[in-house]
C-alpha positions as CSV (number, residue, x, y, z in Angstrom):
1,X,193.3,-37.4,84.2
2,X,193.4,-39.4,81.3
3,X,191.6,-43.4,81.3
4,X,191.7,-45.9,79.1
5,X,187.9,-47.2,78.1
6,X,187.9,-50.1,80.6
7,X,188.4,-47.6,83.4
8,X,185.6,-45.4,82.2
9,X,183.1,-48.6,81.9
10,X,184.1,-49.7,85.4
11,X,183.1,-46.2,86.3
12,X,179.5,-45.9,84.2
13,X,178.7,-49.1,85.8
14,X,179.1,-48.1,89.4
15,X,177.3,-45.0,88.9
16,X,174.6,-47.5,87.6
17,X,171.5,-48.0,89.6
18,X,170.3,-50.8,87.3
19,X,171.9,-54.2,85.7
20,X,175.1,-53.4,83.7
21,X,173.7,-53.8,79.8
22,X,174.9,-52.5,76.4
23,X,172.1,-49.8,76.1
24,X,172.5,-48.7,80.5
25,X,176.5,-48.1,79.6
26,X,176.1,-46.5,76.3
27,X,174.0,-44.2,77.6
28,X,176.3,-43.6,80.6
29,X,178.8,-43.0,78.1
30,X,177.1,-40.3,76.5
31,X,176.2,-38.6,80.1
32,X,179.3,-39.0,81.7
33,X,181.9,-38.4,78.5
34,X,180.4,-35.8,76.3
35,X,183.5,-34.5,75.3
36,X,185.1,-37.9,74.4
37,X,181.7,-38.8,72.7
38,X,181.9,-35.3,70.5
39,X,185.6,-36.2,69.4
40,X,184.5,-39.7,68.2
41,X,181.6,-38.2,66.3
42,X,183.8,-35.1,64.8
43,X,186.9,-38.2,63.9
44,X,184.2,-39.9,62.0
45,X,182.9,-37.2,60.2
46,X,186.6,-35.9,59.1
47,X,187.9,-39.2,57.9
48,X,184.5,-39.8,56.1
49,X,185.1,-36.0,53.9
50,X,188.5,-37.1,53.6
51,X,187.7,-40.6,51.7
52,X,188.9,-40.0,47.9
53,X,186.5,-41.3,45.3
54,X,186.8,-45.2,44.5
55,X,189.2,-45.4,47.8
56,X,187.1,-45.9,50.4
57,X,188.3,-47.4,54.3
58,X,185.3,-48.6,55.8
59,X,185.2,-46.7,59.3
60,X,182.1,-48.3,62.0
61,X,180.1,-45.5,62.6
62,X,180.9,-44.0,66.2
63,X,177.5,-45.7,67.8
64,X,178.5,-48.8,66.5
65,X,182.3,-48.8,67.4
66,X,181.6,-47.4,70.9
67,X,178.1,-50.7,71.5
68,X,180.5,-53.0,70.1
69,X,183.9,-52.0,72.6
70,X,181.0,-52.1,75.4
71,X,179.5,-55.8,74.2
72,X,183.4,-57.0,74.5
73,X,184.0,-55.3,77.5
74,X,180.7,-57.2,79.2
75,X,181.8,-60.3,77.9
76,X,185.5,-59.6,79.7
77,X,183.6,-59.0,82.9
78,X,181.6,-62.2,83.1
């Protein structure tokens, strides 16, 4: 069954025992969706051998992509 991130939040945060915060759902993350984790890490590291000298597309890394969709989805929740 395939969820969008919101759904997968919702879901790290019930399986929470503590406050919902940034570093409680990364880490979640990580636990919960290795596999979706390992595809964002192997994305990042293809698109960054693919850059062509002098033509470079900043890409977040995955850490920082993956904090920064959690901080917005917080701030949805509130």
């Amino acid at each position: 069954m395939i969820f969008n991130k919101n759904q997968k939040f919702q879901k790290i945060v019930e399986s929470l025992n503590e406050k919902p915060a940034e570093q409680n759902i990364f880490n979640g993350f990580l636990k919960l969706y290795p596999e979706e984790w390992k595809q964002l890490k192997t994305t990042f590291t293809k698109f960054n051998r693919s850059k062509q000298f002098g033509k470079t597309i900043p890409l977040p890394k995955p850490e920082v992509s993956l904090r920064k969709e959690i901080r917005i989805w917080l701030k949805s929740q509130k």
